[in-house]
N, C-alpha and C positions, 0 to 999 in steps of 0.2 A: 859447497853444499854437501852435511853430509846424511848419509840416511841412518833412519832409526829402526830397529826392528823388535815389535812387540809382540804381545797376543792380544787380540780385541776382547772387548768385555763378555763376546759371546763365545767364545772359545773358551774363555776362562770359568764362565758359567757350567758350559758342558763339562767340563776336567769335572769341577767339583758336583756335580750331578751322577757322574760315573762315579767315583769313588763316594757316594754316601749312599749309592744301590747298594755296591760290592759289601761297603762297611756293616750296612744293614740285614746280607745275607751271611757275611761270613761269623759273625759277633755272636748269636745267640749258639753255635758252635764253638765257639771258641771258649762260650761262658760258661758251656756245659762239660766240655773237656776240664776247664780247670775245677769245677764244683765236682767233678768226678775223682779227682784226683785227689783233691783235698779229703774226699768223703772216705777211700781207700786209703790213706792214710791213714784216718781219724779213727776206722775199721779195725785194722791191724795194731793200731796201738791199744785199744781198749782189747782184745783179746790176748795182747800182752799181759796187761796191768791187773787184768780178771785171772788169767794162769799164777801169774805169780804172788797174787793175795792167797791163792788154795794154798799156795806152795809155805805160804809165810804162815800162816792159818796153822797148817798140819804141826809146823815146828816149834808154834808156839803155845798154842792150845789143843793139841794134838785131836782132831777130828777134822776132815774132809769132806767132801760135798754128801758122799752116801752117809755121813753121822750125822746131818744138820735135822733139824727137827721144824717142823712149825711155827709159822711165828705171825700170827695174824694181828698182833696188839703191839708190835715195834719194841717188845721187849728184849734190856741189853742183856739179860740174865738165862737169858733162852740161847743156847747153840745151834743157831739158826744159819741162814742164808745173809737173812737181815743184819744180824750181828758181824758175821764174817767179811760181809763186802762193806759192811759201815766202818768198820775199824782198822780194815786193811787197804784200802782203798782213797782216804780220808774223803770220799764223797759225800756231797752235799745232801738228803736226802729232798725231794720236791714237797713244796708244803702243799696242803689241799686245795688252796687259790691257785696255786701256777698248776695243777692238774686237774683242773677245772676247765683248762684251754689246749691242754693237752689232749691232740685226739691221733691217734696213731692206727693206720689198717693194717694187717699183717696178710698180706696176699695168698691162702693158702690154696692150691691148686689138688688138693686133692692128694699128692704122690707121696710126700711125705710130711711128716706131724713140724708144724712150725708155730706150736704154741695156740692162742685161743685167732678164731679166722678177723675176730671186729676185737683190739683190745679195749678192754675197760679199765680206764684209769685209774678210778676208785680200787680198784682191788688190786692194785698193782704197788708191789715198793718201785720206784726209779730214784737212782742217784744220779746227780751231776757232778763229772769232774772238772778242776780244775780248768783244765783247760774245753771245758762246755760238753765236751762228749757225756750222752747220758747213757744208761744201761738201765734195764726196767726187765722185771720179771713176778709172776702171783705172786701176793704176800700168801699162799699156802702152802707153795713150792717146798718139799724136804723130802730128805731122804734119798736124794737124785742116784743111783746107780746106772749101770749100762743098759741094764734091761729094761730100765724105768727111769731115763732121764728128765731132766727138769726143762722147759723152755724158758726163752726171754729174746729180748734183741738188743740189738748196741743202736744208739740212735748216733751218726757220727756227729751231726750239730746241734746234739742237744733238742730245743722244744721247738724251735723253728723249724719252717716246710723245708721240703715240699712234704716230710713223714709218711714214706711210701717202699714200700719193700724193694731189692731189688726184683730182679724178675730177667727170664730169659726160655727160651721156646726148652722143653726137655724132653729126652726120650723113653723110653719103658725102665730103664737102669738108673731114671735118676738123675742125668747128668746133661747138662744143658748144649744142643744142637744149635745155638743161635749166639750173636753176643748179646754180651749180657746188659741193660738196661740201669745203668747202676746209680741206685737212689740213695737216699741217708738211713736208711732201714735195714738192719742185717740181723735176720733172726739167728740163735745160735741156741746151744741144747748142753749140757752141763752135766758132768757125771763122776761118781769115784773123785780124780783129779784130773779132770781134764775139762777142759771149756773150748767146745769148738764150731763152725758150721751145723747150721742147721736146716740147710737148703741145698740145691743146686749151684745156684747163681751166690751166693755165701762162699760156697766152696771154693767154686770156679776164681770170684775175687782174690780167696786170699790164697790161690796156688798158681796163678798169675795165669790162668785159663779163660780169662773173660773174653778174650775177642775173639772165639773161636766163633768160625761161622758156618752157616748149617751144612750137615753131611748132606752129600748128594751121592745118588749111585753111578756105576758104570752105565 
């Protein structure tokens, strides 16, 4: 005779009862880690391909963010914003149906200017790239210099949620005391030639400062 040795059907039940708690606490972290990841990506690269259209912009039609002019009518004859990021960019522009369902909030806390606080689609240009990341700024927006820059934000998944700023605790300077909260929403601010940050928690992302965690005193 020889003997067998198994797990009974109740032991086996419990195994699988443990591991789909664990599964079910560990998951929606895990989903969030990677949608964060992907979003700072998606972040970084549209403030690439935004730098390097001024750059291309300047060389080829010689004017820069402070030469752009208004351009509220989408005309390609106007040395605009509109014109520059449509040509250099080769983004999609949104038509009025898909910004119809577009609804984005720009979280602004008061400390510093990150554009209108409820955006309005209707008066917004937004392009879609290639690869879905959108970018969205007023269609009044011109003439952006240092001391007058222009706003907008980079959406990193395009028209899809969650369409939420980042955000992170900040202190009188500006600069974020907590980690940062990182959503598909990164306001940024436009000048002269340069496109960069136009928050805290913006900054902090893309100088790899986001998991700072709150100062405490002695």
């Amino acid at each position: 005779m020889t003997k067998r040795f198994g797990f009974t059907l109740a032991e086996v039940l419990i195994t699988l009862t443990i591991i789909g708690i664990v599964a079910a606490m560990t998951m929606p972290t895990l989903i969030n880690n990677t949608n964060g990841a992907q979003f700072k990506t998606a972040y970084k690269k549209a403030l690439s391909v935004l730098s390097q259209a001024v750059v291309m912009n300047i060389a080829l039609d010689d004017y820069d963010l402070a030469g752009t002019s208004a351009n509220a009518s989408a005309d390609d004859s106007i040395s605009s914003l509109y014109k520059m990021f449509k040509d250099r960019t080769n983004g999609e522009v949104l038509s009025d149906d898909e910004l119809s369902n577009y609804k984005v909030i720009i979280q602004n806390d008061g400390t510093e200017p990150t554009g209108t606080a409820t955006a309005v689609p209707n008066t917004n240009y937004t392009f879609r790239f290639q690869d879905g990341i959108a970018f969205s700024f007023e269609n009044g927006a011109a003439g952006c210099t240092e001391a007058n820059p222009c706003f907008g934000w980079i959406d990193a998944n395009g028209t899809k949620g969650p369409n939420k700023t980042v955000a992170c605790t900040q202190n009188e300077d500006h600069e974020c005391t907590s980690k940062v909260t990182i959503n598909d929403i990164f306001p940024i601010k436009f000048y002269d030639q340069t496109v960069a940050p136009a928050s805290a928690p913006a900054r902090a992302v893309l100088y790899g400062s986001e998991n700072q965690e709150a100062a405490t005193g002695d």
